[in-house]
C-alpha positions in Angstrom: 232.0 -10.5 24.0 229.9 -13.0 24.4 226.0 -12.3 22.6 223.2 -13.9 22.2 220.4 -13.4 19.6 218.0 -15.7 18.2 219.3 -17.9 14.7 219.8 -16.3 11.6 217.5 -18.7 10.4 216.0 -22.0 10.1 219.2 -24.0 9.4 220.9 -22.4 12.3 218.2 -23.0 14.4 218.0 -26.8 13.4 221.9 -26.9 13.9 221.5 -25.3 17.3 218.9 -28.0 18.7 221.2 -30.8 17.3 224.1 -29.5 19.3 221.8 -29.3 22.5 220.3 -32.7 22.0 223.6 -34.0 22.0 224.9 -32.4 25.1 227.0 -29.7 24.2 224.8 -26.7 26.0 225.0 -26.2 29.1 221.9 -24.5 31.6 221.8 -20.9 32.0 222.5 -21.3 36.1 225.8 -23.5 34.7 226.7 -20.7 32.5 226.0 -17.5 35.3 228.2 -18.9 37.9 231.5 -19.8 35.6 230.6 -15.5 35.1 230.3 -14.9 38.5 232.5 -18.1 40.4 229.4 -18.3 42.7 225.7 -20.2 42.2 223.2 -18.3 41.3 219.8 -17.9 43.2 216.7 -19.1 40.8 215.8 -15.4 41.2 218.8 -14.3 39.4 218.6 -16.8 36.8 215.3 -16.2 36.5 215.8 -12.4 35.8 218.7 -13.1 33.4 216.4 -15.4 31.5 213.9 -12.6 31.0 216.1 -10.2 29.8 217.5 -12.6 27.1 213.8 -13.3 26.2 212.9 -9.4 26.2 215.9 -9.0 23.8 215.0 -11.6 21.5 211.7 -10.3 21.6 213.0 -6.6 20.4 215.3 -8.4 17.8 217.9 -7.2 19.6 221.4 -8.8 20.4 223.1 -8.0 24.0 226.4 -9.2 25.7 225.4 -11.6 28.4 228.5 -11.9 29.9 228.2 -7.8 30.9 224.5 -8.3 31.6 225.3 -11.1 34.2 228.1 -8.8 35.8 225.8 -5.6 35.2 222.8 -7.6 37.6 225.1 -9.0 39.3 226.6 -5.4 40.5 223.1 -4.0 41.2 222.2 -6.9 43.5 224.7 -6.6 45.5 224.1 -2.6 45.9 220.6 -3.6 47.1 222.2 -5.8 49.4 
């Protein structure tokens, strides 16, 4: 399972930046299509980005990887 939340605290927050400044994150859009094997539209990103935001919000953690599939599967039933 892959989750995200927001740090524990301070230190891991710090440590999290760091890791980013020195180029070992990757973008959201990178991250959705190594899920999916296709690019993302901005839309979906977009979307994804506000759930992870809505969850952090509610102090809640979720499983991106089954979110991205989850959206992924309801687009494509609207399609």
């Amino acid at each position: 399972m892959s989750s995200v939340r927001k740090p524990k605290d301070d230190a891991e927050k710090i440590r999290a930046r760091i890791a980013i400044a020195q180029g070992k994150g990757t973008s959201l859009a990178d991250f959705i299509e190594e899920i999916l094997e296709t690019p993302p539209e901005d839309e979906f990103v977009e979307a994804v980005k506000n759930r992870i935001e809505l969850a952090h919000e509610q102090e809640e953690s979720i499983d991106i990887t089954a979110l991205i599939k989850e959206m992924a599967a309801i687009q494509n039933q609207w399609a």
